[in-house]
N, C-alpha and C positions, 0 to 999 in steps of 0.2 A: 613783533619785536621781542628778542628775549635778553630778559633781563637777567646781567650778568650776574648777581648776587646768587643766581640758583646754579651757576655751572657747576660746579662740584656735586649736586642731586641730578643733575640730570646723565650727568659724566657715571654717575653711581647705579642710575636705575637702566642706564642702555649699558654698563657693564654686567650687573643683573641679570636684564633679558636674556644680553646673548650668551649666558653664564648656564643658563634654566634651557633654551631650544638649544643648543649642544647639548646638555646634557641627556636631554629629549632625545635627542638627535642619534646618541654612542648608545643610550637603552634601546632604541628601534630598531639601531643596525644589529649589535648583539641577538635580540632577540629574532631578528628573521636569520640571522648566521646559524643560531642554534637550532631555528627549526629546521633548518635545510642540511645540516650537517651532524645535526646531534641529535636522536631517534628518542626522545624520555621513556623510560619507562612507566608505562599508566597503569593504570589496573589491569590486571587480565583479563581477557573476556570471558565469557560464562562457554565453559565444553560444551562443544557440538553433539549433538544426538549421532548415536550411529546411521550408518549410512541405508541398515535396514527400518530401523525406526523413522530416518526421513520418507523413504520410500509407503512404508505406512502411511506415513500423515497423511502423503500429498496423493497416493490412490484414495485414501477416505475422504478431500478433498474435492476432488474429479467423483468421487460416485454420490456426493453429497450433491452437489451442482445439478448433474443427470437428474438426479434421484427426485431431487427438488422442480424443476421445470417439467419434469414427467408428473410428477404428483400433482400440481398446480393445473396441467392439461387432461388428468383423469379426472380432479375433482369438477371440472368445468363440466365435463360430458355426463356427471353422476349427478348435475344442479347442484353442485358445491360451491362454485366458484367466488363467488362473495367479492371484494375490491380482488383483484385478480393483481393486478398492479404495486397496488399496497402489501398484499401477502408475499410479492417477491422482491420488493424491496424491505420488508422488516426480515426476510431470510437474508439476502443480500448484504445485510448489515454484518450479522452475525458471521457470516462465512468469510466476508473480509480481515474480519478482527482476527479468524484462525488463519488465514490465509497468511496475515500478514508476522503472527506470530510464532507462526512454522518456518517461515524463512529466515527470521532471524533465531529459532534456536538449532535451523541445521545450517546456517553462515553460507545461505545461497546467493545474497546478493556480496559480501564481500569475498568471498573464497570463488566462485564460478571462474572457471580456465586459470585457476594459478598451480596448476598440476597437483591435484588431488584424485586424478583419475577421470577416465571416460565415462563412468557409470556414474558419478558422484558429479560430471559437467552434463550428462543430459537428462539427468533430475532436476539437475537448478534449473534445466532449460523448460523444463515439462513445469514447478511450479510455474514461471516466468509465464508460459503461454494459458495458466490456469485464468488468471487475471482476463486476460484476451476472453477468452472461451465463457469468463461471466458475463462480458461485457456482451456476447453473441447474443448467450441466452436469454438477455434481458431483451434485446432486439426484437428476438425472435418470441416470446412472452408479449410482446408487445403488438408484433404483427397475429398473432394469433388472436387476443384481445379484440383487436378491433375487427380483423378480416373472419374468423371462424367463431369467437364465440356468439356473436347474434344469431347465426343459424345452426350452431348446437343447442342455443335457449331455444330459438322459434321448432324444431324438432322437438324437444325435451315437452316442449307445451302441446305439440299435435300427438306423441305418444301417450301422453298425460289425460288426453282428452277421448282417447282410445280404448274399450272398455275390454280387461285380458279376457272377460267371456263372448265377448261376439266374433 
């Protein structure tokens, strides 16, 4: 039951409300109007490296990668190999942090195919597939690990046991 003594507060606070969600209401729409029609101006982004500088990066990328899963599979055969696993993933860390901060200072993942050219669309394509190409090497680090290094250790110990004068 409501008691009439309060009509005038309640007449007050539902004018209130719906005083506060319209005006809710005119800020929400405004502001999606502006972002769909009105571009702000933000900060600028930081210059792109040139197009030979990104080509740099991401070949010393790709030969770091190589360079690394070959190193990791020569040190096996030399009885280096120590956590084989853990050594390619604390490289793997590292090469990602450059991986990933060579892309954003040559603007391959926002610039790729907005016409900046052919050579400049299949470098972004080439870092793009760098990522892929870790993720093989890691597979394939993997498969070696369990499938060849037991019988490069069990070799390494029958040549070991081999004396070079007989």
């Amino acid at each position: 039951m409501k008691h009439p003594e309060f009509r005038t507060y309640r007449t007050a606070l539902t004018i209130a409300f719906i005083a506060a969600a319209g005006i809710g209401a005119v800020i929400l729409g405004a502001s999606i109007v502006a972002e769909i029609f009105f571009h702000p101006k933000g900060r600028s982004p930081a210059p792109m490296m040139s197009l030979a500088d990104c080509r740099r990066e991401v070949t010393g990328l790709l030969h770091r990668l190589a360079d690394a899963a070959a190193g990791l599979q020569l040190d096996a055969v030399k009885g280096q190999a120590g956590d084989l696993p853990a050594r390619w993933d604390a490289f793997a860390a590292g090469w990602q942090t450059d991986w990933e901060a060579t892309g954003e200072r040559c603007g391959f993942r926002q610039n790729m195919d907005t016409g900046l050219g052919q050579a400049y669309d299949r470098l972004a394509r080439v870092h793009e597939n760098l990522a892929t190409t870790r993720l093989k090497y890691a597979a394939l680090l993997s498969r070696f690990a369990k499938d060849v290094l037991p019988d490069v250790s069990d070799m390494r110990g029958a040549l070991d046991k081999v004396s070079p004068h007989e």
